[in-house]
N, C-alpha and C positions, 0 to 999 in steps of 0.2 A: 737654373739659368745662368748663363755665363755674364758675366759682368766687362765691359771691352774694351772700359776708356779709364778704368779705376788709378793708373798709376800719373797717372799727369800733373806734370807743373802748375801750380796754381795760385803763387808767388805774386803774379800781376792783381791779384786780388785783393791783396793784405793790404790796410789801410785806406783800403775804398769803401764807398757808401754804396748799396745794394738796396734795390727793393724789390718786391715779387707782388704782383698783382694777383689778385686769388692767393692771397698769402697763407691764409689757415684752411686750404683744403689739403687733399692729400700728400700732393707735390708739396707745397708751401709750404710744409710741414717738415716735409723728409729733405727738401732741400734747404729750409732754415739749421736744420739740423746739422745736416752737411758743413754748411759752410764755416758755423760755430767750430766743427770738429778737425776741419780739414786747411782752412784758412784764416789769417788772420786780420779777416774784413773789420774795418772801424765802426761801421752800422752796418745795421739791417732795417729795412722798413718793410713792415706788413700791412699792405695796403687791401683791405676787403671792405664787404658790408653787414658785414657781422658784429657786433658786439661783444656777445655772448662769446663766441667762436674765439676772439680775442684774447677776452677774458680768460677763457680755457689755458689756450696756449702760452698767456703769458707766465701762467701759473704751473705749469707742464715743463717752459724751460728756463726761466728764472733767472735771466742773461739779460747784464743793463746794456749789452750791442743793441739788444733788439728792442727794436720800437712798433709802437702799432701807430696808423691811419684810418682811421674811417673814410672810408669813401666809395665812388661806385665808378668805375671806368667811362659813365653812362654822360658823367657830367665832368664836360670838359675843365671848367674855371678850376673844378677839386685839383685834376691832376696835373692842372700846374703849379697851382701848392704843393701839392708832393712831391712833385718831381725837383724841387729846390736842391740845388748840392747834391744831386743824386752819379754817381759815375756809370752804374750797370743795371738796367731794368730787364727782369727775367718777366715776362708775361703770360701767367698761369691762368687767368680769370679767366671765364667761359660760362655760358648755357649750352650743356652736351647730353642730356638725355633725352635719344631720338626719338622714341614713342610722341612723348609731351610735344617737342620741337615740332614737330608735326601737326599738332592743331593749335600752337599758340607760335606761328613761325615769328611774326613782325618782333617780338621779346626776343628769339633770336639776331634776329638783325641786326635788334639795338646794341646788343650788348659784346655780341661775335665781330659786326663788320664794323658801326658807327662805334664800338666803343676802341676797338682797333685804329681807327683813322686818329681818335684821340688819346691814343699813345703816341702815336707817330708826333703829331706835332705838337703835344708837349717835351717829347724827349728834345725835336729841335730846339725848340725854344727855348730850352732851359737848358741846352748843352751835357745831355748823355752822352755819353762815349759810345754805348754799347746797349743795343737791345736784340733780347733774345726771345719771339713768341715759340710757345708748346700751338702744336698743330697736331692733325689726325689723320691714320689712314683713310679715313672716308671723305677729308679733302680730295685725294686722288677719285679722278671718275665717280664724284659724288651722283649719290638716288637719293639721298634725303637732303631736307631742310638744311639739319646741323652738318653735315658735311659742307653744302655748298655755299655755307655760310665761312665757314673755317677756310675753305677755297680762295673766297675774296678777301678774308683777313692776309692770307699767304700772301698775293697779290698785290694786297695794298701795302705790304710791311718790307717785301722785291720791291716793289715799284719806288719806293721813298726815297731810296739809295740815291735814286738819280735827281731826287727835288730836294732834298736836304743843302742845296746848294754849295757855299762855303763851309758850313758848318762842319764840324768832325762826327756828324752821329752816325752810326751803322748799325744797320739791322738785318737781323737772319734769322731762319725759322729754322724749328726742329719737329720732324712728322715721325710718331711711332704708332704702334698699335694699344691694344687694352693694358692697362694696367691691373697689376694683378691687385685686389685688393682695395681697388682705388673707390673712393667712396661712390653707390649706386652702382657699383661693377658685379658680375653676375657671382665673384666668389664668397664674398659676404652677403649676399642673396641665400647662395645652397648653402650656407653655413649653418643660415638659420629653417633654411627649408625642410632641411634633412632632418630635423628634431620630429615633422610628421611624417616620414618616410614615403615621401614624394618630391622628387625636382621635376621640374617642368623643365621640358626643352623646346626651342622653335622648330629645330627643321634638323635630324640626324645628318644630314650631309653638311652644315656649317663647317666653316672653320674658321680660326681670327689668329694674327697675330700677336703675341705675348709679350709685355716685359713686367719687370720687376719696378719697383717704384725707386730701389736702388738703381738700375738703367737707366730709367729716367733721369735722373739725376746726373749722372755721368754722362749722358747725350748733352745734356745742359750745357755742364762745363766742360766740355768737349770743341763745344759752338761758340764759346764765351774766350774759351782759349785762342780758335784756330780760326774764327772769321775774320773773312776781307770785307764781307757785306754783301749782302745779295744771295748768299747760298740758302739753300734747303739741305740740313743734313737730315739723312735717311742711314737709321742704327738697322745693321743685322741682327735679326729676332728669331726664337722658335715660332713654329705656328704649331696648333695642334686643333683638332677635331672636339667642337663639343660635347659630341655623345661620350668620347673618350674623358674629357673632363667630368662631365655629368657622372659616369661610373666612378671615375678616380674617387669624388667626395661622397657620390654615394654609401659606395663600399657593401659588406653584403646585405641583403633582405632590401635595401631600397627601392624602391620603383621609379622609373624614369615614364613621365606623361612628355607624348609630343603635344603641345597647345599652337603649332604653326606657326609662323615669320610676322611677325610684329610691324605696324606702320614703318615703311622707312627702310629697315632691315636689307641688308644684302647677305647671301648663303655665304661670300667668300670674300674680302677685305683687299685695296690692292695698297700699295708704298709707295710702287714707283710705277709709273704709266709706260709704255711701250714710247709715246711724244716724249715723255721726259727725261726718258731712257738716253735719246740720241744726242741730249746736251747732260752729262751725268758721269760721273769719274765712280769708278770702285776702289775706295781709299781703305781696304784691309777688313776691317772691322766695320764699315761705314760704308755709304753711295754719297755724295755729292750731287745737289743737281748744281748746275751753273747758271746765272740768268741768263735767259735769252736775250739781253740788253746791249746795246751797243758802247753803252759805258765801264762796261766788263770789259776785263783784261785775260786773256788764258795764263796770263803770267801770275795771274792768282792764286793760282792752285798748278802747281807742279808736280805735284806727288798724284798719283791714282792714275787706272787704267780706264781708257774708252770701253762701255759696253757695245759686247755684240750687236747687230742689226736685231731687234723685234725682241730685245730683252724685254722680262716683265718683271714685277717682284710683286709675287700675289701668295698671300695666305693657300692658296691650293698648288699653287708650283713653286714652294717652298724648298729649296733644301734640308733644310734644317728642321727637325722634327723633337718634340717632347717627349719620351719616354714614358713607360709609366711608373716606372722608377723617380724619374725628374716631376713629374704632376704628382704622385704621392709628396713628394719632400716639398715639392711648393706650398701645397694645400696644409699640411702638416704645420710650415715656419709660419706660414698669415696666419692659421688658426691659434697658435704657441703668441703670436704677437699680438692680437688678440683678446688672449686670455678665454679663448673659446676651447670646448671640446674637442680632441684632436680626433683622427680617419678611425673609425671602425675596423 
């Protein structure tokens, strides 16, 4: 997978305090990583409700930048203790597995939409400069739960822009597809599947779009770099066919069981809506959407082109397509990172 945004200034960082909500999940991890590697931030704070998880990682990167927080997005009074001296909140924390979301939706709620509203008015409050939430294609023309939950995180996090009043905080979202890798994602599933020589698939015709957890990361600071406030950045991604991935890990003698479209499930994923298409710049490597706001300036964004009338950007009318070349070497480098057995 191509990487899009790797070479970027990120100078405005060094010497800032950072913290990332859902800090020791997969993102949190790769981009705690990052920023040790790539900048020369004064903290970092890893704010989850994990302990253990903590513990792990503290001991994994062993860097007195980084600090841990207990806490839960859930409970507002915590995150204005954390957010103390804070200058850039990257907000990774989430309930995202759709099946589940699906019979336990109101824990979604809490922690997707009401834990969002208390980011928002902690960062006021306590004077961040900069927040950046992770959102999902299944925001776009949500069917399930966790989509339509991520939806009105998107909404509430646009909307703030304009009630932040005097204050300098700004916020913008960033929406991609599955992470490869990403913990609970379907490739450390078949990793361990394929050991009894069956993967289960939902539905052959599926398809999703794809990034790396390297992408992700650069989608980040991509958003962190170039926001005015109020954007939705939308990264160009391959998409590819799951029956093709399913073979890809399988490899040969495996068997592929179809088990059908899971609660929630959609055959095809979208990015960008045909509505959001019409306020949306194609900035190279990236879409933009623009708020529909009246506090919005077009002066914001100068670079990028208007799309066509009735554009879409949907995992089935993708350009951009995976190889099986490119899905060997993906499945191959997660498994090698890992530490697990590589393709057959």
């Amino acid at each position: 997978m191509k990487t899009k945004h790797a070479a970027m200034d990120l100078s405005h960082l060094d010497g800032k305090t950072i913290l990332i909500t859902g800090g020791t999940g997969s993102f949190g991890k790769r981009f705690t990583q990052a920023l040790l590697s790539r900048t020369k931030a004064k903290k970092i704070i890893i704010l989850s409700r994990d302990e253990f998880k903590q513990s792990e990682m503290a001991a994994a990167l062993d860097d007195k930048r980084v600090r841990y927080f207990l806490g839960d997005v859930r409970d507002a009074q915590r995150l204005q203790r954390a957010f103390h001296g804070v200058d850039f909140v990257v907000h990774a924390a989430a309930l995202k597995q759709v099946p589940k979301l699906e019979y336990d939706p109101f824990e979604a709620v809490q922690t997707n939409i009401i834990g969002a509203q208390n980011i928002i008015n902690a960062a006021i409050d306590q004077g961040v400069k900069k927040v950046v939430a992770l959102s999902t294609d299944k925001a776009a023309n949500p069917v399930n739960l966790y989509g339509a939950t991520k939806l009105c995180a998107e909404k509430l996090f646009i909307a703030s822009n304009s009630y932040a009043g005097r204050a300098d905080t700004r916020f913008s979202v960033t929406r991609y597809g599955n992470v490869v890798g990403s913990r609970g994602s379907v490739v450390p599933l078949y990793l361990e599947k394929r050991k009894t020589g069956v993967l289960p698939l939902t539905d052959a015709r599926m398809t999703r779009f794809w990034i790396t957890l390297d992408g992700g990361v650069d989608l980040v600071f991509n958003a962190l770099t170039n926001m005015k406030g109020g954007e939705i950045f939308v990264p160009k991604i391959p998409s590819m066919k799951m029956s093709d991935l399913a073979k890809a890990m399988g490899g040969p003698g495996c068997k592929i069981k179809v088990i059908g479209i899971r609660p929630g499930e959609k055959l095809h994923e979208t990015l960008l809506s045909v509505e959001e298409a019409t306020h949306a710049l194609d900035c190279g490597g990236f879409f933009v959407v623009k708020p529909d706001f009246p506090w919005w300036s077009d002066d914001n964004w100068t670079a990028g082109t208007p799309l066509p009338a009735g554009f879409s950007y949907a995992s089935d009318n993708n350009q951009e397509w995976l190889t099986e070349k490119e899905l060997h070497a993906m499945v191959d480098s997660f498994a090698a990172s890992e530490k697990a057995p590589s393709r057959a």
